[in-house]
C-alpha positions in Angstrom: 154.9 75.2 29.9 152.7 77.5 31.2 150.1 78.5 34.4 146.1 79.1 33.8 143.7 80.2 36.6 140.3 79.1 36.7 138.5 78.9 39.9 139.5 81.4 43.0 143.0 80.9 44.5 143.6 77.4 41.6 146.0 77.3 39.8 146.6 74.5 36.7 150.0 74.2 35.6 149.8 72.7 31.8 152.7 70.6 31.1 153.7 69.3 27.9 151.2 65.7 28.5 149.7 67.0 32.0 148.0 69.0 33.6 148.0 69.6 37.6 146.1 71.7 39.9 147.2 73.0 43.3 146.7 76.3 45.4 148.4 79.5 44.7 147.7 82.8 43.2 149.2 83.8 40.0 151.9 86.3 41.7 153.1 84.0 43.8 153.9 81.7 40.5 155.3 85.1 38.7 157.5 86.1 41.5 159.0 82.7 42.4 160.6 82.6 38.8 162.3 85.1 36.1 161.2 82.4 32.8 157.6 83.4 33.6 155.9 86.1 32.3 152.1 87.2 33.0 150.4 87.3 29.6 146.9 88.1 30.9 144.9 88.0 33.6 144.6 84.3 33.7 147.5 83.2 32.0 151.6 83.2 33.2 153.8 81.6 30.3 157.6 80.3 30.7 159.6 82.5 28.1 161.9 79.3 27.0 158.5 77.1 25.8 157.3 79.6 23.7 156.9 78.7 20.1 155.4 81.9 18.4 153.3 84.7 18.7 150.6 86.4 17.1 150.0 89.8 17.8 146.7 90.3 15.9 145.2 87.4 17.5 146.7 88.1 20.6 147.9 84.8 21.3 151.0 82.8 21.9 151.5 79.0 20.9 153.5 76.3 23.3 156.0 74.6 21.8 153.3 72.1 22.9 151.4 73.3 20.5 149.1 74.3 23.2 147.6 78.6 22.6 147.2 81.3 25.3 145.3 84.2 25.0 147.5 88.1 25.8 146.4 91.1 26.2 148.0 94.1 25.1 150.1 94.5 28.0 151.0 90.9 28.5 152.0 91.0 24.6 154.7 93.7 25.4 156.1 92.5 28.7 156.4 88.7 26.9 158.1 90.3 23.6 160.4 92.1 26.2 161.1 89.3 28.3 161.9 87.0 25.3 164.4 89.7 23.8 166.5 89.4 27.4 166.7 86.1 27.0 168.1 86.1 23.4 
């Protein structure tokens, strides 16, 4: 679903009834796939969980039902990314 960062160099992976933790850095998780798109600072979401978005709350809900926080940046590279994969 999607990738949250926490403590230094932590990762937690949120999956749809899990969560995991492990050791990376959020470039690493960005890089290693094309469905994932840095939101914000702490957050990397895959494109094909994404339920909606709202831009004047600057979040984006999980199909999950789960909500991430954007910034403005993150709001225009995930309403890019989700118009290539149309």
């Amino acid at each position: 679903m999607y990738f949250s960062t926490g403590e230094v160099h932590k990762i937690t992976v949120h999956m749809y009834n899990s969560q995991l933790e492990f050791r990376s850095s959020m470039k690493e998780i960005v890089d290693a796939n094309a469905n994932f798109v840095r939101v914000h600072t702490s957050h990397a979401v895959n494109v094909l969980n994404v339920d909606s978005i709202h831009q004047l709350r600057k979040e984006v809900k999980m199909k999950n039902g789960e909500i991430c926080k954007m910034s403005v940046r993150g709001m225009k590279n995930l309403e890019k990314a989700l118009k290539n994969n149309e």
